[in-house]
C-alpha positions as CSV (number, residue, x, y, z in Angstrom):
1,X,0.0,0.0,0.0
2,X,2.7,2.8,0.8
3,X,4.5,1.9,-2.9
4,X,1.2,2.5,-4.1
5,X,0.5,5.9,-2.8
6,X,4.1,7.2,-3.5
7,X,3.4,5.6,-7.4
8,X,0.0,6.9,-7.6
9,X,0.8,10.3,-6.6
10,X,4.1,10.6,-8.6
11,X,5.7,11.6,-5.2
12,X,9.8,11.5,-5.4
13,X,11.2,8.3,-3.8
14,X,13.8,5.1,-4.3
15,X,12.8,2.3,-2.8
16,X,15.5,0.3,-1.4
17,X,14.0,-3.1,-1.3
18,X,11.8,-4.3,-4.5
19,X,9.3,-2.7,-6.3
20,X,5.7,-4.6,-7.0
21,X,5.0,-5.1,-10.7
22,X,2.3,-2.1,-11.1
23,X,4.6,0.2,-9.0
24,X,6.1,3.0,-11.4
25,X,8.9,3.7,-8.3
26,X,12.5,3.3,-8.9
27,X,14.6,0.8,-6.9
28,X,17.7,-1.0,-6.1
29,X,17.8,-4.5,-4.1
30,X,19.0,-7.9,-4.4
31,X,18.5,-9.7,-7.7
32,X,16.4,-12.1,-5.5
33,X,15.2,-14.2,-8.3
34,X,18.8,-14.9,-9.9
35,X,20.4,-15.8,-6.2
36,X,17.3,-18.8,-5.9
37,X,17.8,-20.0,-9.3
38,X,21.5,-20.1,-8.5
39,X,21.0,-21.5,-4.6
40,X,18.5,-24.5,-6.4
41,X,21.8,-25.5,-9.2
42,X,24.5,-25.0,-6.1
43,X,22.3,-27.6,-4.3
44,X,21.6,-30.1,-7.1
45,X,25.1,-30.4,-7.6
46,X,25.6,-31.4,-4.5
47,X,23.5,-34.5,-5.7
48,X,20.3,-33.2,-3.6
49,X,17.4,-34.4,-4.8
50,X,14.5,-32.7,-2.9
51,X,15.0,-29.0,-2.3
52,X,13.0,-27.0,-0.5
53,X,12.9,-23.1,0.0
54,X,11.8,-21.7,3.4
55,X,10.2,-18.9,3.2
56,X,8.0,-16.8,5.4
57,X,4.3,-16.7,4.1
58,X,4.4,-12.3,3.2
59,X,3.6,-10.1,0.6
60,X,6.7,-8.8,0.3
61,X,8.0,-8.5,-3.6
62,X,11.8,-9.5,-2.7
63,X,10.0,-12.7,-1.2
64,X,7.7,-13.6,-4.4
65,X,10.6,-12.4,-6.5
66,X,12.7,-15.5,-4.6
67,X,10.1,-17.5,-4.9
68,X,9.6,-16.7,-8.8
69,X,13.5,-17.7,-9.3
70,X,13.8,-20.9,-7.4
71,X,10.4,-22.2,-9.4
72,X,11.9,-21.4,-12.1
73,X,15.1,-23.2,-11.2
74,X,13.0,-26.0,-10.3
75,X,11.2,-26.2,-14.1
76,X,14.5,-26.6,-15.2
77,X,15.9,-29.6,-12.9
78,X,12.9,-31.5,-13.0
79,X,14.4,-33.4,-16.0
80,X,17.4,-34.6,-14.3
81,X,15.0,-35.8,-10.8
82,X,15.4,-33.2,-8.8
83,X,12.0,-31.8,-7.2
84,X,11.8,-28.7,-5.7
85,X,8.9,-27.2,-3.0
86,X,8.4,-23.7,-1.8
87,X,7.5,-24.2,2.4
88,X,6.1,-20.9,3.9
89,X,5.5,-20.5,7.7
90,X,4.2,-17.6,9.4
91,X,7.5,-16.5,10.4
92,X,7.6,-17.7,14.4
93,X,10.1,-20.4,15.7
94,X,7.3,-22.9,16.4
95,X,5.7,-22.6,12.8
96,X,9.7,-23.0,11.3
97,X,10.2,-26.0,13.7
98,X,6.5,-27.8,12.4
99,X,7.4,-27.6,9.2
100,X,11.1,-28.2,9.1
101,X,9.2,-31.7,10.8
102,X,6.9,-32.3,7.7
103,X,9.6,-31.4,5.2
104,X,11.9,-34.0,7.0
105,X,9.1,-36.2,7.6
106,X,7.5,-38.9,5.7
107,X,8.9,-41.4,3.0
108,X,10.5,-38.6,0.8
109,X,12.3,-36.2,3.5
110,X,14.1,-33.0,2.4
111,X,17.6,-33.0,1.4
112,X,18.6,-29.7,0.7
113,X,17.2,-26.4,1.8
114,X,17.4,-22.5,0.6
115,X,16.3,-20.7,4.3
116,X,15.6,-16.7,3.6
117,X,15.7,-14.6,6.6
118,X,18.4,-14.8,9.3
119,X,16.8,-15.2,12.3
120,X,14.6,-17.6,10.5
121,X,18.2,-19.7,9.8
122,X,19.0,-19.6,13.4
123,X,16.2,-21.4,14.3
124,X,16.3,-24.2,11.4
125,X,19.7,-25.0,11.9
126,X,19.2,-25.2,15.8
127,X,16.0,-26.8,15.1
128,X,17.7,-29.4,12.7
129,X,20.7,-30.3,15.2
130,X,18.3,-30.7,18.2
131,X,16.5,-33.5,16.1
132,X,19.4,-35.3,15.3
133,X,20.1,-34.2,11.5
134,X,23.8,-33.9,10.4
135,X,24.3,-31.2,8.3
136,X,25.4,-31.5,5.6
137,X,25.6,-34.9,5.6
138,X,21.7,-35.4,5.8
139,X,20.7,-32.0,4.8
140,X,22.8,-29.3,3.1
141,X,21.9,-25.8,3.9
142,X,22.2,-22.6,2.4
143,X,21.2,-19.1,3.9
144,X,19.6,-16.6,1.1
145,X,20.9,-13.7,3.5
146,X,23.5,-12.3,5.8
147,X,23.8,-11.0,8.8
148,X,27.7,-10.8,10.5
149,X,26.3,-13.2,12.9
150,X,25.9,-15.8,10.8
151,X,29.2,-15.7,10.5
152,X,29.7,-17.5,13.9
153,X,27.9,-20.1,13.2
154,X,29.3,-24.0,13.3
155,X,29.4,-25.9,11.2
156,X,30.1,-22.7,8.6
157,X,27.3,-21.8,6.8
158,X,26.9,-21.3,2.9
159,X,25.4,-18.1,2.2
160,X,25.0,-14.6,0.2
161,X,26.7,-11.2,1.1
162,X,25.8,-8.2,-0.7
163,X,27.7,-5.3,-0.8
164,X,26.5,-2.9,1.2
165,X,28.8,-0.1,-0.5
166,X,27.7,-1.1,-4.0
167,X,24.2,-0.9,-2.4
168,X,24.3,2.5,-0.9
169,X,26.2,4.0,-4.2
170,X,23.5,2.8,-6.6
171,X,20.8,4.1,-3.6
172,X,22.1,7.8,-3.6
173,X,22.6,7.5,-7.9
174,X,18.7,7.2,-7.9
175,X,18.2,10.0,-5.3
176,X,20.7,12.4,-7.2
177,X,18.3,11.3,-10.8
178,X,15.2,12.5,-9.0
179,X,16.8,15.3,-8.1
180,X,17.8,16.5,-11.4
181,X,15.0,15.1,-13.4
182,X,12.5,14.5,-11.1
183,X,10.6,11.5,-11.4
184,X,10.1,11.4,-15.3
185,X,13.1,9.1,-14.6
186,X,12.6,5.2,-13.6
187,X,15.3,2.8,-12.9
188,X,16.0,-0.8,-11.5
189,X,18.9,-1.6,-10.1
190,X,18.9,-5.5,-9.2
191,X,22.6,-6.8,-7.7
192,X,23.8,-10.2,-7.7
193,X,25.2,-11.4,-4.1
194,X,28.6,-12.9,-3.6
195,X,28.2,-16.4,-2.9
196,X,29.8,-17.8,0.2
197,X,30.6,-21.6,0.3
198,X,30.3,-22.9,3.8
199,X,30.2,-26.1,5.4
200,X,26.6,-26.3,5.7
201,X,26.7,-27.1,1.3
202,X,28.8,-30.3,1.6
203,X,31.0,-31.5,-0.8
204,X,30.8,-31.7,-4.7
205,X,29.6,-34.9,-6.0
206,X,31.9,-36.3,-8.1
């Protein structure tokens, strides 16, 4: 609703974060999209065979846009028998925790898994090792965010760091645009993460 009324009204404003489709706002954020269709291929060949993204159940665009990507991913793997499942929760440690349980449940259990959300990592992978799971022996694991926290974590975790820098510069190039020209001019900026190979991705299948 708020990208609406600052689209509707023509009102001067970046968004830093993702634009809906019928929002005429410019933007930068993470090419959300590319990093799921690239997490979904890091995981397949690793030799996992059911993938599963974790993702809070929201309306936010950088969360369909993720979504979007790793179905996409998913269209393309199917062929070599790899399925792939989008699992929303409502974003609290219990909901995580019941459906980490279905996911890793039943005759076909989870094998890899794409967590958005930092906090929401914490509690998987704490979740995962109470139960029992070796990662990544049993389940590989890769975060779609960062947070310098993470970085503590045991065993290291495979993840995506932006550059905040890079971030910020293409930020204030937008605000400087609608500054000269007002907002007559629209642009995207989408940035592609730096992927960080942890422990929690296992080894290449050879």
């Amino acid at each position: 609703p708020l990208q609406f009324a600052f689209s509707e009204r023509s009102l001067p404003c970046v968004i830093a974060g993702s634009p809906h489709p019928s929002i005429k706002l410019s933007s930068v954020d993470i090419d959300y999209a590319a990093t799921c269709r690239h997490a979904a291929g890091m995981l397949a060949a690793r030799g996992r065979r059911r993938i599963a993204l974790l993702m809070p159940r929201s309306g936010q665009a950088g969360n369909l846009e993720s979504e979007r990507g790793f179905q996409e991913s998913g269209e393309s793997l199917r062929a070599s028998g790899v399925e792939t499942l989008v699992a929303h929760h409502d974003g609290t440690p219990l909901s995580i925790c019941r459906k980490l349980d279905s996911l890793l449940g039943g005759k076909h259990p989870v094998d890899g898994l794409l967590v958005a959300k930092p906090s929401h990592v914490i509690t998987a992978i704490s979740h995962l090792l109470r139960k029992g799971v070796k990662l990544p022996q049993q389940v590989a694991l890769i975060a779609r965010d960062n947070e310098p926290f993470l970085e503590s974590l045991v065993p290291t975790l495979a993840r995506y760091e932006r550059n905040p820098t890079l971030f910020a510069r293409k930020v204030s190039h937008l605000v400087l645009d609608l500054v000269r020209e007002g907002t007559r001019s629209q642009h995207n900026y989408r940035l592609m993460p730096t992927f960080v190979e942890g422990e929690t991705l296992g080894a290449r299948v050879a």
